[in-house]
C-alpha positions, 0 to 999 in steps of 0.5 A: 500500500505503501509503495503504490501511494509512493508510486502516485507521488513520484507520478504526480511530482513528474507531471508537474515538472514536465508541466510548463507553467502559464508564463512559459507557454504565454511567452512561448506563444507570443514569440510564435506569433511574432514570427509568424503573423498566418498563424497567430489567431490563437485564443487568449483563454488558451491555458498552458496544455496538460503536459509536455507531449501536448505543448510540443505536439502543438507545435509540431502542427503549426511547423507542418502548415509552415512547411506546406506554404515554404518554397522547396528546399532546392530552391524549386518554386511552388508549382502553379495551382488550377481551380475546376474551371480551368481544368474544365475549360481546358479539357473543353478546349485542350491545347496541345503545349497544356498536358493533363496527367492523372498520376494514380495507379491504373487501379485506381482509374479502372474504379472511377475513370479519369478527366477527359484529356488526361494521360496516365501516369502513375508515380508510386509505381513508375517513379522513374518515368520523368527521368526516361528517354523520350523513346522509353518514355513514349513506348511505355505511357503512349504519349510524348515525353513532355518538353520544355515547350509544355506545361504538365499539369498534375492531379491524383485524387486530393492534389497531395500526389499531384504536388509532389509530382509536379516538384518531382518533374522540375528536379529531372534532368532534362526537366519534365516539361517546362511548366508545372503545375497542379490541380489542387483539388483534383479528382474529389473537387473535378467529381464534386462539382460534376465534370465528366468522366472518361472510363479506361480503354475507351479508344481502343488498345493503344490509348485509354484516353478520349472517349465520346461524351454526352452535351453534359460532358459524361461518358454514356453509361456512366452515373454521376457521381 
């Protein structure tokens, strides 16, 4: 009996000690704001959290959103963000030096289709194809290796991906086309806000792209999500 109220007191003596007090959080918080003005719309009846774990876990969420607006470490800047509309104005009118390119798994586009126009290229199982010659390239995806003369624009399935491809495709050597950017709310925002649908094989053996649509811009047979 002894020994556990022993144990208990040897509990509570270390949780106040990891504990910071109010003025060290305050004074804690207050630089963070200073430095960092995005992020300071914090509480003023925010106490001091219950532990040492909890006040660095804070942190840790705030350093991640930093990270997130940053410039890439290699000095690549951000790639340009698309909105639906013009994903949607492009595939309506598509330009040959503007590529659209799905990098999901062929998985994934055999369950749910693809934006009319777009290329596939899948990046968690083919990470080396913005490093390939333009003949491996094109033998293996169906399409050209992008130029200097493109922009690529990327999606996936929320523009985590999609990002993530589009700084990829800057770093190759030769560069992976000479725009890029991404579509940020990719398939989720292209499928939320109704546009059409191209399913997979739709033109034939050589090409998965294309695929005739109807005046509302889905492919026959094919629900709306």
């Amino acid at each position: 009996m002894a020994a556990t109220r022993s144990s208990r007191a040897i509990v509570r003596f270390c949780d106040r000690a990891l504990a910071p007090t109010p003025a060290a959080f305050n004074t804690a918080r207050s630089s963070y704001c200073l430095a960092r003005p995005t992020y300071s719309k914090l509480s003023t009846n925010v106490g001091p959290p219950a532990s040492l774990t909890q006040f660095s876990r804070s942190f840790s969420v705030q350093r991640q959103l930093r990270e997130q607006e940053a410039p890439s470490s290699s000095g690549i800047p951000p790639p340009k963000s698309y909105a639906y509309q013009e994903i949607h104005d492009l595939v309506t009118d598509p330009q040959p030096n503007r590529i659209l390119i799905d990098v999901r798994e062929p998985s994934e586009l055999l369950q749910t289709g693809r934006i009319p126009t777009a290329k596939a290229v899948p990046v968690s199982s083919a990470p080396d194809a913005f490093f390939m010659s333009e003949e491996d390239f094109e033998t293996k995806f169906g399409f050209p290796r992008p130029t200097e003369q493109d922009e690529v624009i990327f999606y996936c399935k929320a523009g985590v991906r999609s990002r993530q491809a589009a700084l990829m495709a800057a770093q190759a050597r030769p560069p992976f086309g000479g725009k890029f950017s991404n579509y940020n709310g990719s398939w989720l925002d292209w499928q939320k806000n109704g546009g059409g649908i191209e399913q997979e094989g739709e033109q034939g053996e050589d090409s998965a792209l294309g695929g005739a649509t109807n005046p509302q811009g889905v492919v026959p047979g094919t629900p709306r999500p």
